[in-house]
Structure formats: structure tokens, C-alpha cells
C-alpha positions in Angstrom: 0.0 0.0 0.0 1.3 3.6 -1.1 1.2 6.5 0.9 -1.3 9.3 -0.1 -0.1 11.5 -2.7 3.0 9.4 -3.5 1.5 7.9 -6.5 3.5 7.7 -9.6 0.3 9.1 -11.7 -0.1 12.0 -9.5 2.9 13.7 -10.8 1.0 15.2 -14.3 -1.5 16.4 -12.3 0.6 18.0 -9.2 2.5 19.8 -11.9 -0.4 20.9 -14.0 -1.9 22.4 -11.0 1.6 23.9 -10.0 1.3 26.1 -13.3 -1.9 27.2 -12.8 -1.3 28.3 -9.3 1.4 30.4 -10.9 -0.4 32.0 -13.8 -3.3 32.6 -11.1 -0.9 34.1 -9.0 1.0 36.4 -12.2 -2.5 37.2 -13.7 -5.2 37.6 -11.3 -3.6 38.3 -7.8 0.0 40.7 -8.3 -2.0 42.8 -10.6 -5.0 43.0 -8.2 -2.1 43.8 -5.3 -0.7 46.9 -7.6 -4.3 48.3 -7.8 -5.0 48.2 -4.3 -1.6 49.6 -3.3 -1.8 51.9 -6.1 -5.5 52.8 -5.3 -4.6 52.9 -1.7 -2.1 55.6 -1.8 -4.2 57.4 -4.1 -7.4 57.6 -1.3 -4.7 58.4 1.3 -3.2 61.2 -0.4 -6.9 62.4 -1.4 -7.8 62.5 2.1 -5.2 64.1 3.4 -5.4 66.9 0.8 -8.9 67.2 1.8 -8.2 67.9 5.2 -5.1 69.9 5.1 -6.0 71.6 1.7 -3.4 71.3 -1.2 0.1 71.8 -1.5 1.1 75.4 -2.1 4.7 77.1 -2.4 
């Protein structure tokens, strides 16, 4: 009896889900991250510019 997840046809699939995890992670999530961060800063720097009025010389 093997153990689980040590069987020799398991390999195709571990690695076909391995590269999907990647794109998933390159496509969907990083560019989702920059948005937020992006977005983020953008709402801080509104509100703070709302509050203490814009920057002057």
C-alpha cells in the first residue's frame, strides 16, 4: 500500500496544477495587489489633501 499523494500518476496532475497556481498568481492576484496599493495611496493622499487643503509654495 502507497502512501497518499505518493502515487507515480499524481505527478502530471501535481504539476499541471503547480502552473496554474502560478499563472493565477501572475495574472489575477500581483496585478489586483498593484491596484490596491496603487489605489490605496491614491485615497490616502486624497484624504489628506482634503483635510489639510493642497500643497502650495
Amino acid at each position: 500500500m502507497s502512501a497518499v499523494g505518493h502515487d507515480k500518476g499524481d505527478h502530471p496532475r501535481r504539476r499541471r496544477m503547480e502552473v496554474f497556481a502560478f499563472f493565477l498568481l501572475v495574472a489575477v492576484l500581483m496585478p489586483a495587489l498593484a491596484v490596491a496599493t496603487v489605489g490605496s495611496y491614491g485615497l490616502t493622499v486624497w484624504i489628506y489633501q482634503s483635510i489639510a487643503g493642497p500643497p502650495t509654495k
